[in-house]
N, C-alpha and C positions, 0 to 999 in steps of 0.2 A: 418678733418683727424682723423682717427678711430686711436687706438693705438693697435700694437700688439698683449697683453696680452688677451683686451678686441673684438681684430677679434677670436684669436683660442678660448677665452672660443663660442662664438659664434658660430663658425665653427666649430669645435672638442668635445671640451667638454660638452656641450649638449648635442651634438648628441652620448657618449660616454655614461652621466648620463641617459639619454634615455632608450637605452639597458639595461646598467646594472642593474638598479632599474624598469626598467617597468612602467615610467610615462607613461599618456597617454598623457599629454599636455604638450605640451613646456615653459609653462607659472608654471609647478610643476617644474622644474627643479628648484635647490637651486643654488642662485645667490650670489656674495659675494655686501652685503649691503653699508657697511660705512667700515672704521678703522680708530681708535682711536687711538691717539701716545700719550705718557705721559711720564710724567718727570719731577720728583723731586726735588727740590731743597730747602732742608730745611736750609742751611748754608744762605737763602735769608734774614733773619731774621735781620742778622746780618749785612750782606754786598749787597747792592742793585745792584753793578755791576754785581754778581755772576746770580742773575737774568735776569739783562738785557743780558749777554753773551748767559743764557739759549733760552731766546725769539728770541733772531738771529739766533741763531745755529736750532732750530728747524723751523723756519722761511725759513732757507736756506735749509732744511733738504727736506719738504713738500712743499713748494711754497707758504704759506697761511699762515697764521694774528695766533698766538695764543692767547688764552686766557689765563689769570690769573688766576690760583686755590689758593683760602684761604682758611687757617685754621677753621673749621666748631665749633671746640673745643679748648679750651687752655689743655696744656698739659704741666706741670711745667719740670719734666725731659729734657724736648728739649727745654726749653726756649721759646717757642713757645706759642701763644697768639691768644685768636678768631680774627679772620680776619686777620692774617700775612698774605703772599704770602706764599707758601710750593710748588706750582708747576707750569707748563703750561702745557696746551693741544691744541691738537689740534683733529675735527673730520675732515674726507675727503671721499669726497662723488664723484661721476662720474668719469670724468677724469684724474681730480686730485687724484683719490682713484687708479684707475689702473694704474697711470705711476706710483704712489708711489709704488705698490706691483710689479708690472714689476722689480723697482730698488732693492727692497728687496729683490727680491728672486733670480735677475741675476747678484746684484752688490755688494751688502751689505752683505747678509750673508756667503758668499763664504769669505770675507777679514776677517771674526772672526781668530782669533787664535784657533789653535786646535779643528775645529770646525767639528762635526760629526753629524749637523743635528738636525734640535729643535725639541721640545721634545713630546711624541706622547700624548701623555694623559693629554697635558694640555686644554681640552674643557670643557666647563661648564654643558653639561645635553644637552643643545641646539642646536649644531652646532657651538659655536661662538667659536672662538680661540685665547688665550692671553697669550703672552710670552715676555721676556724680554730680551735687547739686551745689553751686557756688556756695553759699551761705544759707543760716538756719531764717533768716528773716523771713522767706519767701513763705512758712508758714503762718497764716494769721496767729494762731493760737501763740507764738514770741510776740512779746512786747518788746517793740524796736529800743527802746530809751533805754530799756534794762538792761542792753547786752550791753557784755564788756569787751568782747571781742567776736570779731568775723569768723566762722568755722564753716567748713563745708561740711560734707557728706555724702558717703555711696550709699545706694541703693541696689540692692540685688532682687531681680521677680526671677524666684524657682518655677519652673511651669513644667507640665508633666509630658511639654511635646518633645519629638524624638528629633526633629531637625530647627536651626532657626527656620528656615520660611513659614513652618508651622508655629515657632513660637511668636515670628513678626505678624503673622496674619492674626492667630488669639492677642497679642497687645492693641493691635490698629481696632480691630474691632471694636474692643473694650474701649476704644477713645484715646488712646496712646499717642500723643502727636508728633510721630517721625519728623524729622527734617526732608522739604523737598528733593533736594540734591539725589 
């Protein structure tokens, strides 16, 4: 079973980057690669639940296993010590990459509060896009009563284009709702 997202970049949006840009090959079109979800929790340090609630919640978030981020450095202000836990990730690649962006861009960022749209100029030089999302609530799949605390999270979409304008054009297409500004 094909998903949605991943029939119309197919069907549409190809053949959209096509025209607009003047590939000659189907295989030039910029494709969204992986994304990367992250999330911090340096309060881990202290309290090992705050961790494991993190590991479920993005668990239940993305469908797939996260891994543990430690501390690369100690850092006496935060308490913080080489090799604490500070976060988990997770990357998502095929399937699992296009239902997660399907739910983001039709489920997730529309329940923000006051929400006008993320933000246009966050690309690195490359194509790639990384933005952050206030709290985990905004997924249905958290049950709001059960958190213990507020966390946010970055998102990063790897895309295989060579410039942002090409990576802003493959997101918009896809439904990606830039801010007007």
């Amino acid at each position: 079973m094909e998903l949605e997202l991943k029939k119309f970049y197919k069907d549409k949006v190809r053949e959209y980057m096509m025209e607009e840009y003047g590939y000659d090959n189907v295989m030039e079109v910029p494709k969204v690669k992986k994304i990367s979800v992250n999330m911090g929790v340096g309060e881990a340090s202290r309290n090992k639940k705050v961790l494991e609630r993190a590991i479920d919640e993005i668990r239940t978030i993305t469908g797939q296993e996260p891994v543990i981020r430690n501390a690369k450095k100690s850092i006496s202000n935060f308490n913080i010590r080489k090799g604490m836990p500070v976060g988990v990730s997770v990357t998502l690649r095929q399937e699992k990459m296009w239902s997660f962006l399907m739910r983001l861009i039709d489920v997730a960022l529309p329940r923000i509060r006051d929400f006008k749209g993320v933000p246009k100029n966050a690309f690195d030089g490359r194509g790639n896009y990384t933005f952050g999302l206030p709290d985990q609530i905004v997924f249905p799949e958290i049950n709001a009563e059960a958190v213990d605390s507020i966390r946010g999270m970055n998102v990063t979409i790897v895309t295989t284009a060579e410039t942002d304008e090409e990576g802003r054009a493959l997101l918009r297409s896809l439904g990606m709702p830039f801010e007007k500004k």
